[in-house]
C-alpha positions in Angstrom: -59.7 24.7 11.9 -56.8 23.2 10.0 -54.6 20.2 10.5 -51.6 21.1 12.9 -48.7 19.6 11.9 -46.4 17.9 14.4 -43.3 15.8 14.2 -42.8 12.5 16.2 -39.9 12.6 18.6 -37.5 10.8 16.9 -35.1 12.6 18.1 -34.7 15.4 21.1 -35.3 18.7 20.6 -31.2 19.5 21.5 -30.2 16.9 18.7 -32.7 19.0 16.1 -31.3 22.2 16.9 -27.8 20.7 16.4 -28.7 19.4 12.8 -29.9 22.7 11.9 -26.2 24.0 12.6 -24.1 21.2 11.4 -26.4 20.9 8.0 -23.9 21.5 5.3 -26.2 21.7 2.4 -28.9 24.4 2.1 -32.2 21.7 1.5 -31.0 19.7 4.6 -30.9 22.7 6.6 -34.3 23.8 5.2 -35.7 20.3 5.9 -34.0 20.2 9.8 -35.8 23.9 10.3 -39.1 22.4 9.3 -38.7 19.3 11.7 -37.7 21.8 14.6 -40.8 24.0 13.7 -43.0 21.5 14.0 -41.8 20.2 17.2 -41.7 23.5 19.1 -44.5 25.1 18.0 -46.9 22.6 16.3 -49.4 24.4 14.0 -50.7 23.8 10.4 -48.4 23.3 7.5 -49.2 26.7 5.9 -47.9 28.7 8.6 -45.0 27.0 8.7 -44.0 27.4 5.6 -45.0 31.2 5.5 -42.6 31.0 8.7 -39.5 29.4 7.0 -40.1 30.7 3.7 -40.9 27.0 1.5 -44.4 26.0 0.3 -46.7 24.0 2.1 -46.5 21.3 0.1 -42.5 20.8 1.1 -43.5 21.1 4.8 -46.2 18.1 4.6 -43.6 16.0 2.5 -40.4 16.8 5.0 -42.8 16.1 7.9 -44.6 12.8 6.5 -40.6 11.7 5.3 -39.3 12.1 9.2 -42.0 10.5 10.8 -42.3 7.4 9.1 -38.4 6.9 8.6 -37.2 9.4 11.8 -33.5 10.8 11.2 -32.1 8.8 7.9 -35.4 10.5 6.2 -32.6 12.5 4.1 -29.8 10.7 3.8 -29.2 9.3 0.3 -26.7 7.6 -1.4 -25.9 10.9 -3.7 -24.9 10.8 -7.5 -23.4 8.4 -9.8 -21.7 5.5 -8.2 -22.6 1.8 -8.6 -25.6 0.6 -7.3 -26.8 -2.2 -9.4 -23.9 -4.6 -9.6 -24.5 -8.2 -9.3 -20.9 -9.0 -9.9 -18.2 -7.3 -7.4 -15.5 -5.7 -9.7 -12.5 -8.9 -9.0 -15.9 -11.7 -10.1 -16.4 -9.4 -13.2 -12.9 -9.6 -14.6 -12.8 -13.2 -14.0 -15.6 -13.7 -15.9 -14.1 -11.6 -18.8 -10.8 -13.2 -18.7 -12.6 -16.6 -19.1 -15.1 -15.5 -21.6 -12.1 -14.2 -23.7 -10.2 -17.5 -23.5 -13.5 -19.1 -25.3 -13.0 -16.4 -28.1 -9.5 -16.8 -28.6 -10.6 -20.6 -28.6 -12.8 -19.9 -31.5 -10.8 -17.4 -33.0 -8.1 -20.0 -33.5 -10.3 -23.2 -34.7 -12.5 -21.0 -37.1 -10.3 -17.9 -38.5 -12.7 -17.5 -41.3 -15.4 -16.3 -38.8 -17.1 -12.6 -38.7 -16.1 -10.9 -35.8 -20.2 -11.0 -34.3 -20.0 -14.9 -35.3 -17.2 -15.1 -33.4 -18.4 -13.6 -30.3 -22.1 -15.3 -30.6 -20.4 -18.6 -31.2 -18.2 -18.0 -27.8 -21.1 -17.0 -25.8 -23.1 -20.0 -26.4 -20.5 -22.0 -25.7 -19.7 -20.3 -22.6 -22.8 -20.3 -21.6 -23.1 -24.1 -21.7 -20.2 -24.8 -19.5 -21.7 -25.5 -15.7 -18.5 -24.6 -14.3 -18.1 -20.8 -14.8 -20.4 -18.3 -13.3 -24.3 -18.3 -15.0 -24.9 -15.2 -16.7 -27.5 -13.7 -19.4 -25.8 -13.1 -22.9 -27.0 -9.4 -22.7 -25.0 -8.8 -19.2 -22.0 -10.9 -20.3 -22.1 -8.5 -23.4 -22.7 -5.2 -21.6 -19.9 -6.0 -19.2 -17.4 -6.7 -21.6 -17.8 -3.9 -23.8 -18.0 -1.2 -20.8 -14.7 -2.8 -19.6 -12.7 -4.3 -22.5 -14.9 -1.8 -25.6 -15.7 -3.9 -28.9 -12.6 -2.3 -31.0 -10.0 -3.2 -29.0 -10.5 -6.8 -28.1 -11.6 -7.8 -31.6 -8.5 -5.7 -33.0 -6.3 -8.3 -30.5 -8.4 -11.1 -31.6 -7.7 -10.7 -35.3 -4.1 -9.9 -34.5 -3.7 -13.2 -32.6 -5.3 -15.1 -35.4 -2.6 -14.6 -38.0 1.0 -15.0 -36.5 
């Protein structure tokens, strides 16, 4: 005999039924059908997905997913979006508009300077001052050329050398 599946009752059987018709998406409907299949009529994983029309394999998944996490199995964050900041965006300018005044710093004692020198020279610096925040050289870097972009600043930084 085979394995009936059956879904805890996370939720009534009312609350189900109104998922299925207030699902706007065509996988969270198919997920919500599987749930309220295997709550009215528990029985193995195979028939219900000859029932509904998925493979078995999507029923034992959906079914596993809702009964260890119950209703918020499904809901994700979606795509793109920002989801490993460590900075909020206001504490990343600031630490770009103080990194900058170190360049400018070194851009005005040393003119002779390569533009990398420059902003090696800037960063170590920075990063010895216990005032500002602590960050690694890569992130400093990364977040200054996704908002600032390498050209531009060093343009202005050669421009402001030579009045």
């Amino acid at each position: 005999m085979r394995q009936v599946t059956q879904a805890f009752p996370h939720l009534d059987l009312v609350a189900v039924k109104d998922k299925v018709k207030t699902a706007t998406k065509h996988w969270e409907r198919q997920k919500w059908l599987v749930v309220y299949n295997a709550m009215v009529d528990p029985r193995s994983a195979s028939e219900i997905a000859k029932h509904i029309g998925v493979s078995k394999g999507f029923v034992r998944k959906v079914i596993q997913s809702y009964n260890r996490k119950g209703e918020t199995a499904w809901e994700t964050t979606g795509k793109g979006g920002r989801r490993n900041c460590y900075l909020s965006w206001q504490q990343e300018k600031q630490l770009i508009e103080s990194f900058k005044e170190y360049v400018y710093a070194y851009a005005a004692v040393a003119p002779s300077l390569l533009e990398d020198d420059l902003l090696n020279l800037a960063l170590c610096e920075y990063k010895n001052d216990e005032s500002l925040l602590a960050a690694s050289s890569s992130g400093v870097f990364r977040i200054f050329y996704r908002d600032t972009g390498r050209q531009s600043f060093l343009a202005s930084v050669k421009l402001s050398r030579y009045p």
